[in-house]
N, C-alpha and C positions, 0 to 999 in steps of 0.2 A: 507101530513103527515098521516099516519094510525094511526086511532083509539086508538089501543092497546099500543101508544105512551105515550098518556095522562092522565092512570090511575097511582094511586100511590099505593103504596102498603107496608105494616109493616114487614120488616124482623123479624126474630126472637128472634132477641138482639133489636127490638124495636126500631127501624129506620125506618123512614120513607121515603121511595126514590121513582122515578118515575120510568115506565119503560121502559123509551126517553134513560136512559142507556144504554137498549141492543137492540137498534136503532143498523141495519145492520148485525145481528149476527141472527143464527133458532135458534128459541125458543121450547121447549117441557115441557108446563105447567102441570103439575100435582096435584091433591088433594087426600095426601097421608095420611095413619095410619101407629099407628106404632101395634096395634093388630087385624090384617086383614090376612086374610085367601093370598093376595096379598101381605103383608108385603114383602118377599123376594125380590119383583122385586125393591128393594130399593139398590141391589147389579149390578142386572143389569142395571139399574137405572147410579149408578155409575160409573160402568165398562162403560158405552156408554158417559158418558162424559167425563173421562181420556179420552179416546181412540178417540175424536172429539174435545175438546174444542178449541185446537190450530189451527182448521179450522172453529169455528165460533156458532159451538151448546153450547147453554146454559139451563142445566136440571133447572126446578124450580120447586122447591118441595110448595104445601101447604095443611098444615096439614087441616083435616078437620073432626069434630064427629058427624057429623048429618046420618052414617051409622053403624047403631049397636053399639053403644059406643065403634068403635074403636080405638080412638082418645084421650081419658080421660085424659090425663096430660098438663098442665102446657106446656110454651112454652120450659124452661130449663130443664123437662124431655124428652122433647121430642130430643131439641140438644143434652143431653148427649146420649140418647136412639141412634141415628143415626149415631152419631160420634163413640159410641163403639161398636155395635154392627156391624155397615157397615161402617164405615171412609167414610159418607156422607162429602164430598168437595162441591158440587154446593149448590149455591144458597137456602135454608129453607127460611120459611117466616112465620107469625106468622097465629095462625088457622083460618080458616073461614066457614062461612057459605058456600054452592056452591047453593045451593037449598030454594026455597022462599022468600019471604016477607025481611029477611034480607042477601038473599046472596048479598054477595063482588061482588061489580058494574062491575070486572073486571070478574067476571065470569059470568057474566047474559050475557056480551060482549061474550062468547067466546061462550056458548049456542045456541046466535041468528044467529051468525055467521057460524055455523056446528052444528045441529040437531045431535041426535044421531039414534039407530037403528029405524026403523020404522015411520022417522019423529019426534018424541020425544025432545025437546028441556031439559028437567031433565035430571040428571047425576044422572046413577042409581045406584052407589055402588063405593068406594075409589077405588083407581087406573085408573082415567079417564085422557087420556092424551089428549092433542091440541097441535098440530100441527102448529108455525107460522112460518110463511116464512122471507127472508130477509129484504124483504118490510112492513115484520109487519102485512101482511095479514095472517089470520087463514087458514089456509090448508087444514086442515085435523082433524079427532075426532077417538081416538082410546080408547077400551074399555076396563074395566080392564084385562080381560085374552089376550089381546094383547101385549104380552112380548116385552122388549127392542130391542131383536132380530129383532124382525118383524121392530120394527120403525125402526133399523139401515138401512133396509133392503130398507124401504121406502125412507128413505136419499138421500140413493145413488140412487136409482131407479127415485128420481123426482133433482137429482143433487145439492143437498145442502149441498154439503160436499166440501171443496176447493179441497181435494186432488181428486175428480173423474169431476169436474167441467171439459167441455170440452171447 
């Protein structure tokens, strides 16, 4: 069983689930704002998981303010912020730390597991994605200016998408 099985984690209606859930499905974690110079990629964000999820991707959003108070509300402005502004469908979850002493155990996991540029285990700015694989292994670490594009791109290219599986 991997790891990334065994954490649990607070959606944003404040449930608590594991994420043994999405057990056999790529995962692409995110710790997102909603006033981030990145905010937008919250469309492509969306658009790439329409366009995947009936082959296995699952976008998960968590909000996070420890990057220039972009983050400042509430967990219910931030659903409605998502849901009107971008018709956010996958997966929200309630804020977190990503960075020190109190970050969410599930991201200290995903740091250790994929360094970022230069070795760096910190995430240096909202719109940090992770990359898991079907097996629950972390794959991959992409940085905020690395658009959904790119990750579609990487999908298909390492074959986690059903429809290009050979």
């Amino acid at each position: 069983m991997a790891a990334i099985y065994g954490f649990d984690v607070t959606t944003i209606d404040g449930r608590v689930e594991s994420l043994g859930r999405y057990r056999g499905r790529t995962l692409l974690i995110v710790n997102v704002a909603s006033r981030c110079g990145y905010t937008p990629q919250y469309a492509g964000l969306e658009r790439l998981y329409r366009a995947h999820r009936d082959e296995g991707l699952v976008v998960l959003g968590f909000p996070c303010n420890q990057f220039g108070a972009q983050e400042p509300g509430g967990e219910d402005e931030i659903r409605v912020f998502c849901a009107e502004r971008y018709d956010v469908t996958f997966p929200m979850f309630a804020k977190v730390l990503v960075n020190g002493d109190g970050a969410h155990p599930l991201f200290q996991y995903l740091k250790a597991q994929k360094k970022g540029l230069l070795g760096s285990a910190s995430i240096k700015w909202n719109f940090t994605k992770f990359l898991v694989g079907l097996d629950g292994e972390v794959l991959d670490r992409f940085g905020p200016a690395d658009t959904p594009d790119k990750i579609e791109r990487a999908l298909v290219d390492r074959g986690l998408l059903a429809s290009v599986r050979r």
